[in-house]
N, C-alpha and C positions, 0 to 999 in steps of 0.2 A: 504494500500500500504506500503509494505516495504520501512525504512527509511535506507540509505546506505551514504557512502561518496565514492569520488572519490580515487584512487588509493590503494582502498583495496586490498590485494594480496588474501585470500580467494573466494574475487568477481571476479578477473582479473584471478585466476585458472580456476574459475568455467567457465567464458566466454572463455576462450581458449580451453575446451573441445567441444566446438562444433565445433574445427577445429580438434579434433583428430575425433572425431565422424563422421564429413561428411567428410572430405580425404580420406577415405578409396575408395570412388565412386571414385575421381579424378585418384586414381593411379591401384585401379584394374579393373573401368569401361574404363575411360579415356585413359589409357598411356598403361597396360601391359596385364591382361589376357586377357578382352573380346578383346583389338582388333590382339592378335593373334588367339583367337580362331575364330573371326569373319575371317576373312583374310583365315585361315584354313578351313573353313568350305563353302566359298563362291565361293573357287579357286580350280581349274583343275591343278594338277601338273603335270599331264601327255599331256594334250595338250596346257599349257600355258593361257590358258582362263579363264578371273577373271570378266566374264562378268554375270551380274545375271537379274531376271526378279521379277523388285515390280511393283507390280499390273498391270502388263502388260508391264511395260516400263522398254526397254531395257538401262541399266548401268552398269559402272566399279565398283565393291565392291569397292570400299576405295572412292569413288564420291560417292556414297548412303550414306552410314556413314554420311562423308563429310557433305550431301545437306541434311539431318536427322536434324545432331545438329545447321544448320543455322536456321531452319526452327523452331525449337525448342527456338534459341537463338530469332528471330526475335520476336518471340508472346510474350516472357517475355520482351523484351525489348519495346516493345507497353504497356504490361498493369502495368509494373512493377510501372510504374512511379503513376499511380492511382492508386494502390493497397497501395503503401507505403502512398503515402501522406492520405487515408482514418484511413491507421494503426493509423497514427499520430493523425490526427481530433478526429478518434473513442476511442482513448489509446487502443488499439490492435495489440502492435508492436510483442510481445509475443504470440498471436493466431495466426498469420499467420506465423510466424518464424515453429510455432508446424506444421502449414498446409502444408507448402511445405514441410518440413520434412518429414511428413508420405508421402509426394503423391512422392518423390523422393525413400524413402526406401521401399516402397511396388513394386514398379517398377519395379527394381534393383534385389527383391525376384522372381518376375515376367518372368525374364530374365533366372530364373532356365528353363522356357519348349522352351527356345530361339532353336532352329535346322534350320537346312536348310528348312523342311517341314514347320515352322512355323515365315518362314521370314518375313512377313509383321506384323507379331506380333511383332516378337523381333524388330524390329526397332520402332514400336511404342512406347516399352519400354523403350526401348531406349532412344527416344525424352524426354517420359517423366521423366524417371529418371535424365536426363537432368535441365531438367523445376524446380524440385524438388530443386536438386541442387544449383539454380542461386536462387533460392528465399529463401533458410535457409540460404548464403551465405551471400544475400541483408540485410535481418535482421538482422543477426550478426554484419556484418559490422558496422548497424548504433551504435550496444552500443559503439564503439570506442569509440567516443567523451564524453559518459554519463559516463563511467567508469574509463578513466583516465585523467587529466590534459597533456595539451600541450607536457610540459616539457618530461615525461614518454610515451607517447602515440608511439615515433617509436619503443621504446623498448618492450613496451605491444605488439605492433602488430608482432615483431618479436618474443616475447613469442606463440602468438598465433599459428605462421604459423609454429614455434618449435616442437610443440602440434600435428598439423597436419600432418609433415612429421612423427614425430615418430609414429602417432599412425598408418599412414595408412603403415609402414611398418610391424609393430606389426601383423597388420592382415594379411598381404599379404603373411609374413613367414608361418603364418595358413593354407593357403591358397596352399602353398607352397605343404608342407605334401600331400595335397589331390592331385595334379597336377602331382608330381614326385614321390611318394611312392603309387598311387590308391590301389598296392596289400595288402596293410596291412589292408584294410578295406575289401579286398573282391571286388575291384570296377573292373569288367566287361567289362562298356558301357565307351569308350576311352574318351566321351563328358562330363560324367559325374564331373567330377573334376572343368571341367571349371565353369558348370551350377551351381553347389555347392557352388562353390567360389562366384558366382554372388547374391547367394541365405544369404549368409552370411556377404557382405557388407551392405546389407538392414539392417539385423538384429543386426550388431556392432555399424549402426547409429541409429536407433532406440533406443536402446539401455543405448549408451554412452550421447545421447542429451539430456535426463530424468537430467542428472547434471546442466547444466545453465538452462532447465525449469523450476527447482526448486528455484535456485539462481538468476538468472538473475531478475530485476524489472520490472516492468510493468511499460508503461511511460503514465503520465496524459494527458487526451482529451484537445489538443487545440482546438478544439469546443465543447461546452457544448450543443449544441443545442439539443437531442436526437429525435425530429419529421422531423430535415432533411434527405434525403433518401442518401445512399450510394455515388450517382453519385454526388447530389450536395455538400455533404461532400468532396468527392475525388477532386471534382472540384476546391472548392473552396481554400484548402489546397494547389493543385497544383500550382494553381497561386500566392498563397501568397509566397509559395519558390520560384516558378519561380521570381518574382520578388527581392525578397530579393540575389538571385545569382545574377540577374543583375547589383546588386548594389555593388559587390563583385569582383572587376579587377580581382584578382588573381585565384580566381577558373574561371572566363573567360578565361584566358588564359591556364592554368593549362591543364583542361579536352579537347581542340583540340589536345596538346601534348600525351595524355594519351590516349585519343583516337587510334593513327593511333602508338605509338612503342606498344600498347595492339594488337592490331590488328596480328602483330609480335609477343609478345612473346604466346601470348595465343595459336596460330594455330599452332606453333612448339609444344607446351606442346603437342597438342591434338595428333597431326601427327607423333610423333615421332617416334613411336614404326612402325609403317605403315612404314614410310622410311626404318629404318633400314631394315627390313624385304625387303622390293622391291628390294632396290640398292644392298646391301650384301647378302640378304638372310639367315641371320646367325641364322635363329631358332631359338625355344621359349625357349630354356634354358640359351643362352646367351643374346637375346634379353632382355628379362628380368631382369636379372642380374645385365645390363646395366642401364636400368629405375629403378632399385631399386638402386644401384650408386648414379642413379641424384638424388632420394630422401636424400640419407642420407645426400652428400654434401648440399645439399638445407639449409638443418638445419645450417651449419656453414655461409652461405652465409646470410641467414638473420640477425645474428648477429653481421657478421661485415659490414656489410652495415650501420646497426644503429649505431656503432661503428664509422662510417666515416663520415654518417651524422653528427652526433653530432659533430664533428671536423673540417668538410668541408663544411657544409651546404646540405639538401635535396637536391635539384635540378643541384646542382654540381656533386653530387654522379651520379645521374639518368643520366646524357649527359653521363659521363664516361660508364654507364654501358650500354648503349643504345648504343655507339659505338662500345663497343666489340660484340654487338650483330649483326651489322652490319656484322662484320667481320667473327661471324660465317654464316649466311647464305651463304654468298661467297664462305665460305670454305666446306659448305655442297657440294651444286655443284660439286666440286670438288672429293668429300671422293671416295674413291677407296682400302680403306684395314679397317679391322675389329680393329685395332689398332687407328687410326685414326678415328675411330666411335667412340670408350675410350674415348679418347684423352678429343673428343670434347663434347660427356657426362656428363665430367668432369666438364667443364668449364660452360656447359648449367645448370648444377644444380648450382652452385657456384654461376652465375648472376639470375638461377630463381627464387631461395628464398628471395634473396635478392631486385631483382626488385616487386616482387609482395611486399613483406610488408613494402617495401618504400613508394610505392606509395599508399598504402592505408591509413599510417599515414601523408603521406605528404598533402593529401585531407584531412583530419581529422583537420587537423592542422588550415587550410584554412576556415573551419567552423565558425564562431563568437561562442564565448563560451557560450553566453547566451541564445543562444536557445535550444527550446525542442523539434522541430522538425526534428531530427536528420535523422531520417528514410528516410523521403524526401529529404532532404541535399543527401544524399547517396543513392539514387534512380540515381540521376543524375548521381553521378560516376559509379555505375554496370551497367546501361545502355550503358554507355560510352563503358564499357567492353566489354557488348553482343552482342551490335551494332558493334565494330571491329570484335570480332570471327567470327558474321552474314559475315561480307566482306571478311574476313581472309580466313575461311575456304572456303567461297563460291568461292571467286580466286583458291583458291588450288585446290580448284576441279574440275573449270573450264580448268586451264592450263593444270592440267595431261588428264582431258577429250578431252580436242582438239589434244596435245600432245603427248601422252600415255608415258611421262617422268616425273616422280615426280621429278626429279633435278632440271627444271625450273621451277616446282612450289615452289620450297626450295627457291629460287634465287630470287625471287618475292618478298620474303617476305622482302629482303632488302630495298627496294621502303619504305615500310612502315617504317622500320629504322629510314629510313633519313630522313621523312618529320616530325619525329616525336622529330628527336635529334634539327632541325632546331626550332622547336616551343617551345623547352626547351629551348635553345637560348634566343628567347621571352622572357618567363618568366622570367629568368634568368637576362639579360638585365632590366625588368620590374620592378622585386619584389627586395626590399634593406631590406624588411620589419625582425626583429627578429624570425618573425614565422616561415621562409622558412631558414636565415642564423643562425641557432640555434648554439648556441656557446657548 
């Protein structure tokens, strides 16, 4: 086993490429090509009909989607928590990091024979490239805590998510070429660009994740036992963190906050592009344009989030920034000019970079330094995640299903805001501790 110390900037490079590596899914599966080509490909523009049939039953395209990645979020968020804690028990944090990896980037390749003819496939790939995702995501997450010290750890994390934005725009500009220029290759078939692009985010994470496989460490078996079987391994790991959280006020408090404003920001990320496209209409050149906006802002907004943390304390930062969030769903509701989509863009990258890798070094933080079971420690938190999305999107899609107004699905998502700015309160009130009021 590789001998390493904490706060290596070689090591903390190499772990930050596994957010330039899997981004690419988040912003060209996630946010901008597939779901206008999906949307495109599922919808009547001539009779207004965005009604489709998987496997018999009848649904809104953007509610299929929708009811896809809950269903997708829900099974990782069941077995995620056993999977991780085995990682730990077995030292197999790195094997299974590799396994969703591939079973997310082959997907994603997958998602090249996606057509209307082969709908129930492509959502299958969907899901699964999904699944893929949350579980390279999971494992990464846990080296937070093995590679940096407290002190460093909000900054590392906004190094990461740095990583992330820029690489997934990197690619998307690639992606670009094929989408608005097809005649230079000769391209033909109008679908083909989008498929291609779908075929090419598999192979950039693929790819680019071969850098922290090599570098990242392997973490040693808290069970030594090698005749116990998987389950009583996973089992009994579970309950040793479950317990050791228990004992732990501050992540008790922390992950019900994180919980229910995840719930909110995450199903905006997913939905975005879907909105814009319903309420405005405004087409995959500027729709896009717009989601690649939020990415770039994103990278600024991470840094100075860590930036204010460090000055105002984690959890201070997070209410301020969970209330402007509030503010935008309200104002979604409302949007009525393509200007005021910008606008608010704008502002949605600025707090999403910045909320996501607060909150993952602010859980980090929260950790006891002297453990090795970090995996499971953070099992807990992406649960936390997937289990909001699981609600998030499943309301989103329930309300425009009942509805047929994605506005009051936007508007819903404020509820979660506020119950979640309320329980930061909590904490906030709770913890006086230096790990949360970082000077």
């Amino acid at each position: 086993m590789k001998i390493f110390k904490k706060n290596d900037k070689r090591l903390i490079r190499s772990w930050s490429m596994y957010d330039w590596a899997n981004s690419a899914y988040n912003l060209v599966i996630t946010s901008t090509i597939f779901p206008v080509y999906y949307t495109t490909i599922t919808s009547n523009k001539e009779t207004g009909n965005d009604i489709v049939s998987f496997f018999g039953f009848e649904l809104i395209n953007t509610a299929l989607s929708n009811f896809s990645l809950s269903i997708a979020y829900l099974l990782m968020a069941i077995s995620l928590p056993f999977i991780s804690a085995y990682s730990d028990a077995a030292g197999k944090r790195k094997y299974f990091m590799r396994i969703f990896t591939y079973v997310g980037a082959i997907a994603c390749m997958g998602l090249f024979f996606f057509k209307i003819e082969t709908l129930e496939l492509g959502i299958i790939f969907f899901a699964l490239a999904a699944m893929g995702y949350i579980g390279g995501v999971a494992f990464n997450n846990s080296y937070l805590p093995v590679i940096a010290t407290p002190d460093e750890q909000d900054r590392v994390s906004a190094q990461g998510f740095a990583y992330g934005y820029v690489g997934c725009v990197t690619l998307q500009l690639i992606c670009f070429i094929f989408v608005f220029k097809p005649d230079w290759f000769g391209i033909t078939d109008p679908s083909l660009p989008a498929r291609l692009s779908f075929f090419l985010v598999g192979l950039w994470w693929i790819s680019f994740a071969q850098i922290p496989f090599r570098f990242l460490p392997r973490n040693k078996p808290t069970i030594e036992n090698e005749k116990l079987s998987f389950f009583v391994k996973a089992k009994k790991e579970f309950l040793s963190v479950f317990e050791k959280i228990k004992q732990i006020p501050a992540i008790k408090r922390f992950l019900p906050a994180y919980f229910f404003y995840a719930m909110g920001v995450q199903t905006i990320m997913i939905v975005a592009a879907a909105f814009g496209e319903k309420v405005l209409n405004l087409g995959a050149t500027k729709l896009i344009a717009s989601i690649l906006l939020i990415q770039l802002v994103a990278i600024g907004g991470a840094f100075i989030m860590s930036a204010l943390a460090k000055k105002f304390g984690n959890i201070k930062v997070l209410i301020f920034v969970v209330t402007i969030w509030i503010f935008i769903c309200v104002g979604a509701f409302f949007l009525n000019s393509e200007y005021q989509f910008y606008g608010m863009a704008f502002l949605v990258g600025l707090l999403m970079g910045g909320i996501q890798s607060l909150s993952r070094s602010t859980y980090s933080k929260l950790i006891p330094t002297d453990v090795e079971d970090t995996t499971a420690f953070f099992s807990f938190y992406d649960v936390s995640e997937k289990l909001a999305i699981v609600i998030g999107l499943f309301t989103f899609g329930i309300i425009e299903q009942l509805t047929h107004n994605i506005r009051y699905s936007a508007l819903c998502m404020s509820v979660f805001f506020i119950i979640g700015l309320l329980l930061l309160f909590r904490v906030l009130k709770f913890n006086k501790l230096q790990i949360i009021q970082s000077n």
